[in-house]
N, C-alpha and C positions, 0 to 999 in steps of 0.2 A: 650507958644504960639504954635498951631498946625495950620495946614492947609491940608483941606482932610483928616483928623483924622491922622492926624501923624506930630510928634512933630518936633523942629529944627534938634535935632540930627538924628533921623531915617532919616529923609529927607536928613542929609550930607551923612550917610554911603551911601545911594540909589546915591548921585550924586559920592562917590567915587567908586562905583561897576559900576558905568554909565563910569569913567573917563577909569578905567582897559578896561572895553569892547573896547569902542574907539582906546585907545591907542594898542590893539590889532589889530582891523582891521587896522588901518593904518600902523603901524609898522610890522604886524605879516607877511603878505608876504614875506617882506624881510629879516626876520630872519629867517626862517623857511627854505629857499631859502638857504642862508648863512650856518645855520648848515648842511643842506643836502648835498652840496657841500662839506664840511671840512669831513664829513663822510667817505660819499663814494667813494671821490676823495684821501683820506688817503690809502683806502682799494684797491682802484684799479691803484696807482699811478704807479706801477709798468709795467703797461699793458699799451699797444695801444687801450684798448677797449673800444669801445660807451657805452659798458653797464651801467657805471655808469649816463650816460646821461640817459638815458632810465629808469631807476630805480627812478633816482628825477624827469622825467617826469611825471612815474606814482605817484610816492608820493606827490607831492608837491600842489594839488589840497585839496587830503584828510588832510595831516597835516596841511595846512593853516585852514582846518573847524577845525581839531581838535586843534587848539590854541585859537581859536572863540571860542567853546566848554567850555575849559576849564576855558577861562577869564568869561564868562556867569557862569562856577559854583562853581570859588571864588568868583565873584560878589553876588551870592546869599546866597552863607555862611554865608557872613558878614553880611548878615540881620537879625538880631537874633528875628526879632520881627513875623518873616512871623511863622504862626501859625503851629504846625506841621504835620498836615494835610494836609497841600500845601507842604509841606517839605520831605514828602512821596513819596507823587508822581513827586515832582521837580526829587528824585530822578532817580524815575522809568524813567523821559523824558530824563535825563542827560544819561542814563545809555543805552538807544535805539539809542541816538544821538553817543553815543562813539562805539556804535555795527555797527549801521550803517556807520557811518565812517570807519572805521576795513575794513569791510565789502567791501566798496568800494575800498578801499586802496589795499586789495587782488586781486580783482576783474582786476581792470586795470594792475597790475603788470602780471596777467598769461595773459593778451591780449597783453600789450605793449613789453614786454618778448618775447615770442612766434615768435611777428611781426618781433622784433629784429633779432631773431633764423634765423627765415626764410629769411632775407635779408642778413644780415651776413654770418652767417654759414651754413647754409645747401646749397648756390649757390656754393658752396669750394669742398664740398664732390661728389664721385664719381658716385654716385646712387641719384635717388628721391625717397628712402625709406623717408627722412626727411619732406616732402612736401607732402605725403598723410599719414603721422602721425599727423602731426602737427593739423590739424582741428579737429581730431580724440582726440587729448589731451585736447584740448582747450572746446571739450565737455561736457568731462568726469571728467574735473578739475572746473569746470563751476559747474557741475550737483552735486560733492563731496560738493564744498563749501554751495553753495545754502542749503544740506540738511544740514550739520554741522552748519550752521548758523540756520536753524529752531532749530533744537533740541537744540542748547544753549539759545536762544532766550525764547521758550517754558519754560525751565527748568529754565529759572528766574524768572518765574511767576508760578514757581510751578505747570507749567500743567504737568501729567503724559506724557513722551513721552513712556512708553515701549509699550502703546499697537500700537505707530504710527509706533515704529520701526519694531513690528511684522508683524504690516502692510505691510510697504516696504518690509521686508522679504518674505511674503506670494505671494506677488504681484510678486517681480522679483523673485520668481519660479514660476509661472503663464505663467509670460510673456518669460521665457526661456524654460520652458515647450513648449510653443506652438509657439516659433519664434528657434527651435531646429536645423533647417535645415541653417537656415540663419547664427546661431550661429558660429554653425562647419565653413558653410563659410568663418565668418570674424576670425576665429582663425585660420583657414587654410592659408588665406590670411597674418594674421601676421608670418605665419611661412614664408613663400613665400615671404615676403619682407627682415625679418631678416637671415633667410639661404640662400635666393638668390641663388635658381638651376639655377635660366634663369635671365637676365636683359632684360628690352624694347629695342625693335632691333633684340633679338638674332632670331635666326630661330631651331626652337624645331619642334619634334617630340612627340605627346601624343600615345604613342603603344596599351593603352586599347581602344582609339575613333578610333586611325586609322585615327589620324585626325596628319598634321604639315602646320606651315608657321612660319610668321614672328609675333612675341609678339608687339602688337602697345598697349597696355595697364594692368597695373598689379593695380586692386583695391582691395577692402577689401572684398567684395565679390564674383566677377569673375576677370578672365583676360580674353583678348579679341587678337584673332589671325587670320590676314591675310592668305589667304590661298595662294597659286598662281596663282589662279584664281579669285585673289579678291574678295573673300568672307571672309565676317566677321564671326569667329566662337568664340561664346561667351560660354565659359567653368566654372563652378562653381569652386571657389579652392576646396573645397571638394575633389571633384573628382582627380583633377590634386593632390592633395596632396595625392591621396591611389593609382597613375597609376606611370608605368616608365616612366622616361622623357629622351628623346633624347635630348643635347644640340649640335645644331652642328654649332654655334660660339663659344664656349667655350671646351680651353683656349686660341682659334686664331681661324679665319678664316680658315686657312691653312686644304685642306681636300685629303682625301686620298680615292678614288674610284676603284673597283676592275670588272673585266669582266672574263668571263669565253670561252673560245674557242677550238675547236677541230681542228686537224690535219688528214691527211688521215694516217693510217699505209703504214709505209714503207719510207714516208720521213725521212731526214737527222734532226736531233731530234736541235743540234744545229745551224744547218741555220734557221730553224724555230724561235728560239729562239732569233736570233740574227735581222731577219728579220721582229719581232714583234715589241722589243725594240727599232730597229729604225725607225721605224712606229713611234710609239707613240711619242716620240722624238721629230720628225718632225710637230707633231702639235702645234697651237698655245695655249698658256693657259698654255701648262703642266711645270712646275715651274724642269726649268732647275737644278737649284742645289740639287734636290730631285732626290732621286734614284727611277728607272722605273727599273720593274722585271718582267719577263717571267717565273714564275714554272713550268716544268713538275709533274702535279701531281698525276694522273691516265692513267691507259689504259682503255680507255672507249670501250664501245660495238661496236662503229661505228667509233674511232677518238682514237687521243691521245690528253689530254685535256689538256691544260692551264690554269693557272690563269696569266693576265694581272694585273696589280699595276702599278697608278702614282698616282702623285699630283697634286692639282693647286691649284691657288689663293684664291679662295673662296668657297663658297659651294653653291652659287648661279650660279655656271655654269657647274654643274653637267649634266644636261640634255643637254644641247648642249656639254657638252664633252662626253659625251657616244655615239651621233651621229659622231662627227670629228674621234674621233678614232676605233671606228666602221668602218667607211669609208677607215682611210689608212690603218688599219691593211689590210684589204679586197683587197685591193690595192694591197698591196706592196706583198700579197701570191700569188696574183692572177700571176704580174711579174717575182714572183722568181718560177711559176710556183708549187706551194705548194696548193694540194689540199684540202678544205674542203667538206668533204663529208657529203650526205646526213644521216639520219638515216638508216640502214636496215640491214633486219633479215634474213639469208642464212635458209631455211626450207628443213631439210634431213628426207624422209621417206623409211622406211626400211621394203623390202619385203621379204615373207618366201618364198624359192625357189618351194616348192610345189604349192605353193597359184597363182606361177608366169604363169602356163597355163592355169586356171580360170581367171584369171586378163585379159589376152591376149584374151580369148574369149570373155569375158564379152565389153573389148573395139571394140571387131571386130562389136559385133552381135549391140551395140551403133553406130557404125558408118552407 
């Protein structure tokens, strides 16, 4: 007895390869669910960590197709009647279906991954080196998979991939060829996040631009610095990576500024001295527990010179403390009567005794 050309029995194995399928999708979520838990909850019992959460979240979508999957191609095994020409190619859809699957299952893990990273663990650490990697990864892991999934895909159907691969080869030297400037950029840029000369915040000095402020941003191509004058100075790394860098928040705030001052000759070398450092003392800012010094360091043309040294709190108040103590030094010499004198030049010219009654005449017969 047949019906639809096919006999009792063919038609039982089709209802028991129909009965597998079924009993996969209903059942299969929740086993799938089930091992994935015993798995990975074995493997990470040890830890406080979500990741295993995050790990059967990414999975657990792809291995429920992939139990579909696979009940659809015991179910079709068993049909020993399907001709093998369909069985060829059952193959070929069975075998795209299990890549695709794969494929997806990697796919969400470096997204779901990644997202994890980024809410977990990168908000802990002390820099956001992790937070402009992290897009950067998800690219470039994106961009790897994609082409590794072509070239295996191709190479089951026996397409030649070496000339695609020459391809890409040929290509990204092309495109590095002629994106060369940008390149250095973004490799500059990784050097700059992973050596970390400056952090955002810090206040730098670039000595080759003659440029400093404060770093409000470090990307993979420039970073970008306030001036004090609020302007934006957007710097290529390139550059900042072949110029000296000034940091002058690092390793502290804490800064040390110097001035330079002359005395008249002939004052008392230590009341000067003494007269300067409690000048400076007395201003506000200057960070009491740090030592303030007065050098005698030259005898200058016009003065006897000093070098001035304190400290203060930050390096943001460098310009108004070069004013305050400008002013009490000024002050406090002025009180103790210590002069600061101008520049000048005593000019001696030297006459020959003969030449000295032509001189004399020569001034008479001018007047």
């Amino acid at each position: 007895m047949e019906f639809l050309s096919l006999s009792v029995e063919q038609w039982s194995q089709i209802g028991i390869s129909a009965l597998i399928v079924m009993v996969t999708v209903i059942l299969g979520k929740w086993l799938v669910r089930f091992l994935l838990q015993r798995v990975f909850r074995a493997l990470v019992k040890r830890t406080e960590s979500s990741l295993d959460d995050v790990i059967i979240q990414a999975l657990l979508p792809a291995m429920y197709l992939l139990a579909i999957v696979i009940a659809f191609n015991v179910g079709v095994n068993r049909l020993d009647f399907i001709p093998g020409v369909w069985q060829g190619r059952m193959g070929d859809i069975f075998y795209i279906s299990y890549f695709l699957i794969v494929f997806i299952a990697l796919w969400r893990i470096i997204l779901l991954v990644t997202k994890w990273y980024s809410r977990e663990i990168a908000p802990k650490g002390e820099t956001k080196l992790d937070d402009q990697m992290i897009p950067l990864f998800i690219r470039v892991a994106q961009i790897v998979l994609v082409l590794i999934a072509l070239v295996m895909l191709l190479g089951h159907f026996n397409v030649d991939v070496s000339a695609l691969v020459a391809t890409l080869g040929v290509g990204s030297l092309a495109v590095a060829l002629a994106a060369k400037e940008t390149l250095e950029d973004t490799l500059a840029g990784f050097v700059i996040m992973i050596d970390r000369p400056f952090r955002i915040g810090d206040r730098i000095e670039i000595q080759d631009l003659d440029t400093w402020g404060d770093v409000v941003d470090i990307g993979l191509r420039s970073s970008r610095i306030r001036t004090r004058d609020n302007r934006l100075v957007i710097v290529p790394n390139s550059i900042i990576g072949k110029s000296l860098i000034v940091n002058y928040s690092y390793p502290d705030t804490q800064y040390r500024i110097q001035i330079h001052i002359g005395v008249e000759y002939g004052a008392e070398v230590e009341l000067a001295r003494e007269t300067i450092i409690s000048a400076v003392r007395g201003v506000e800012g200057v960070l009491p527990d740090k030592k303030v010094e007065a050098l005698f360091l030259e005898f200058g043309d016009s003065a006897l010179i000093f070098r001035v040294r304190w400290w203060l709190e930050s390096y943001v108040d460098t310009r108004r403390m070069f004013d305050s103590v400008n002013s009490a030094i000024y002050k406090a010499l002025n009180e103790k009567e210590i002069g600061i004198p101008n520049p000048q030049l005593d000019v001696h010219h030297r006459f020959d005794s003969q030449q000295t009654p032509l001189m004399t005449r020569h001034i008479e017969e001018k007047a």
